[in-house]
C-alpha positions as CSV (number, residue, x, y, z in Angstrom):
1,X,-25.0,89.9,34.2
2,X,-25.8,87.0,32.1
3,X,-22.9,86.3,29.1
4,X,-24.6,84.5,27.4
5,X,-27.7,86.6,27.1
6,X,-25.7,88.5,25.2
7,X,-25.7,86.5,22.3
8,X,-27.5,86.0,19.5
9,X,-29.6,82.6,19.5
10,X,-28.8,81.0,16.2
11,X,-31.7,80.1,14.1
12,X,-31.6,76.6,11.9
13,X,-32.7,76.5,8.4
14,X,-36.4,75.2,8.5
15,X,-37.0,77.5,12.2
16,X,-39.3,80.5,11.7
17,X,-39.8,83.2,14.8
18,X,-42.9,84.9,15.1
19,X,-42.6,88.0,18.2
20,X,-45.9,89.1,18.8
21,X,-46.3,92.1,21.6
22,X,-45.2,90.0,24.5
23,X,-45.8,86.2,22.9
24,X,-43.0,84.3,20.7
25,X,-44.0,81.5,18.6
26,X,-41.1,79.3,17.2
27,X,-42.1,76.5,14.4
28,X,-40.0,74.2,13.2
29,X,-39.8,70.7,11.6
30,X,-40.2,69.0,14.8
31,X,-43.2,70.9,15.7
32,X,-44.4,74.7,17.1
33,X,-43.9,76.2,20.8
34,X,-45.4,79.4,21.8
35,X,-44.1,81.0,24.9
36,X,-44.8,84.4,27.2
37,X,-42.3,86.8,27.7
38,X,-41.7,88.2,31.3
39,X,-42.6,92.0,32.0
40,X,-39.0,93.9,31.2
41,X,-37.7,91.5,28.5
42,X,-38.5,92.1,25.1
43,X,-36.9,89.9,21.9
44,X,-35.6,90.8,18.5
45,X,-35.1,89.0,15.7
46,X,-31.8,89.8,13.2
47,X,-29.8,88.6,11.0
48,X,-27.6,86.8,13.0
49,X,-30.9,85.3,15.2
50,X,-32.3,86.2,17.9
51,X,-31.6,89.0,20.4
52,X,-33.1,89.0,24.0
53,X,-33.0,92.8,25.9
54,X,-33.9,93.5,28.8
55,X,-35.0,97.7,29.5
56,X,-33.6,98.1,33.2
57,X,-30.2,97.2,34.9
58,X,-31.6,95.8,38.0
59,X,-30.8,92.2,39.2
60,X,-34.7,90.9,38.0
61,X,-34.2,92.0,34.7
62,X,-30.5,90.4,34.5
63,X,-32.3,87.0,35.9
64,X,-35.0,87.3,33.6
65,X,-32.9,88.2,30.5
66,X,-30.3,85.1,31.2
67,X,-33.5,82.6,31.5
68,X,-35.1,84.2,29.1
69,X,-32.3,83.3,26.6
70,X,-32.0,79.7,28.0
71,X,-35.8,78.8,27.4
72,X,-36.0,80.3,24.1
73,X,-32.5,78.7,22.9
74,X,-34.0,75.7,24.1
75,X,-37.6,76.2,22.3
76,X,-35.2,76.7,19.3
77,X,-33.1,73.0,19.5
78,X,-36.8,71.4,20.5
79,X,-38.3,72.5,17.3
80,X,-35.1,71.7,15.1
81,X,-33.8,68.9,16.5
82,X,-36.5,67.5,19.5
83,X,-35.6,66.1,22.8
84,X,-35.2,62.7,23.3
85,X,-35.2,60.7,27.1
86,X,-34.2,56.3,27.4
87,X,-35.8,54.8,30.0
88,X,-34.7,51.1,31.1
89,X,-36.8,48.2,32.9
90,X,-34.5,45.7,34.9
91,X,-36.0,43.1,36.7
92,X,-37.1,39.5,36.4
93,X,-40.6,39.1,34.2
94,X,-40.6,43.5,34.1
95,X,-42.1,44.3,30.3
96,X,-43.4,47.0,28.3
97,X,-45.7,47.2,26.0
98,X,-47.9,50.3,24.0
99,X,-51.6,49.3,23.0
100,X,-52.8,52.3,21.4
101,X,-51.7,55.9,23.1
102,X,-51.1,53.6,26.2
103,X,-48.2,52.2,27.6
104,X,-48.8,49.0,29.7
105,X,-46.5,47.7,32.1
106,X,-46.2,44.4,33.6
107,X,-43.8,45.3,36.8
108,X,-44.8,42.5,39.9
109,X,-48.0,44.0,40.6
110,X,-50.8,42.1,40.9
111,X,-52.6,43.7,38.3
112,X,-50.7,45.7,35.0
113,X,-50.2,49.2,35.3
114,X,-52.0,51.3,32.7
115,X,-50.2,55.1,31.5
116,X,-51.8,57.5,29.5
117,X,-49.5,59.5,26.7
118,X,-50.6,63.1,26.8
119,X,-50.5,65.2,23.7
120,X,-47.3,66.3,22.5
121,X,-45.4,63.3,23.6
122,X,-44.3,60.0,21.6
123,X,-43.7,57.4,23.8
124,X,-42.1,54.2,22.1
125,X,-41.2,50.7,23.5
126,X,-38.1,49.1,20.7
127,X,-38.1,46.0,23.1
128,X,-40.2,44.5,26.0
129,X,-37.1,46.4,28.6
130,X,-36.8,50.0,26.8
131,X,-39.1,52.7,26.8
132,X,-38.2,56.0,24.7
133,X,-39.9,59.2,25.3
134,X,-39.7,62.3,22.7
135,X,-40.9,65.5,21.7
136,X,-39.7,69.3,21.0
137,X,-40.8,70.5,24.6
138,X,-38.3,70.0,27.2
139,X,-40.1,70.3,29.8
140,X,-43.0,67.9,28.8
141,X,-40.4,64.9,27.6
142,X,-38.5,65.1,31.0
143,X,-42.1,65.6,32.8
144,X,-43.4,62.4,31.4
145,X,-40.0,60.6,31.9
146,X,-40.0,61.0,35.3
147,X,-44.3,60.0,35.7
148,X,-43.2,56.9,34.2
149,X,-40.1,56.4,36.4
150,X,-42.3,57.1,39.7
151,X,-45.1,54.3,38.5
152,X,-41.6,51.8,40.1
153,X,-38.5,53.5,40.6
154,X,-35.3,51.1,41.1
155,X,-34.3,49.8,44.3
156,X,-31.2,49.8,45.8
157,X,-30.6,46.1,46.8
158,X,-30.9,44.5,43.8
159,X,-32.1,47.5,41.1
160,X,-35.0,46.3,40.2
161,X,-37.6,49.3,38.6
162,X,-37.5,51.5,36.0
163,X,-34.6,54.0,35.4
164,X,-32.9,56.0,32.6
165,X,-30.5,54.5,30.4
166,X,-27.1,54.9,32.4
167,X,-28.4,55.7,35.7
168,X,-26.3,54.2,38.2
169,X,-28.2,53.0,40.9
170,X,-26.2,52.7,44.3
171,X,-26.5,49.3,45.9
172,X,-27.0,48.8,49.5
173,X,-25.7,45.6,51.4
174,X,-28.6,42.9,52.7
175,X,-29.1,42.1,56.1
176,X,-26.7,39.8,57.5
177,X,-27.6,37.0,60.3
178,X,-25.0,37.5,63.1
């Protein structure tokens, strides 16, 4: 049984809930995210915030009530106070730039690589090494954090690529001429 399904999901000043038959829409200053609610789970909204309930005791509808709670808890903090994932280049001539909605990276390539910022994302660049992705959808910040990681992900002998902002990256020896 999920414990912390139990609780109430706080609700920040400035975050409205709207429950429609099986659809929740939460607004906030961040931005609005709209969600489905799985068959058995149904959401309340009280003083205290919101309530997720669940109307059977079998093991789906304890699953469905805990996750239930976690996406909508994080719906909740998106909308309030966003999401926010640092990205780092390393690597001799590696750059950055944004033209636009794109993000143009020079990485070794014989040619720059060109990446599209979908809707819902703001992707900025505060020096030529740093890229900063944001938004009040989980999901969609961490989605578009790892596309851009996967364009050159860092390698282990000497790091060079793209990785988030403390990622330790484990080095492997070179060969050695015996």
């Amino acid at each position: 049984m999920s414990r912390l399904a139990k609780k109430p999901i706080a609700l920040p000043s400035g975050v409205t809930v709207n429950v429609a038959n099986a659809s929740v829409t939460v607004r906030g200053p961040k931005g609005e995210l709209s969600w489905t609610l799985p068959a058995g789970i149904s959401v309340e909204t009280t003083p205290q915030g919101l309530m997720v309930h669940r109307s059977d005791d079998s093991a789906d509808g304890r699953r469905l009530q805990g996750t239930s709670w976690s996406v909508l808890s994080k719906m909740v903090r998106g909308v309030h106070e966003g999401y926010v994932k640092e990205l780092e280049l390393s690597g001799t001539g590696y750059k950055v730039q944004m033209q636009g909605g794109r993000v143009v990276f020079t990485l070794g390539f014989s040619h720059p690589v060109v990446f599209e910022v979908p809707a819902g994302v703001k992707v900025e660049t505060p020096d030529a090494t740093s890229i900063r992705v944001s938004g009040c959808n989980l999901q969609q910040v961490g989605d578009v954090a790892a596309r851009i990681r996967r364009i050159c992900p860092a390698e282990p002998y000497k790091g060079k690529g793209i990785r988030y902002k403390g990622e330790q990256i484990r080095r492997k020896a070179g060969k050695t001429m015996a």
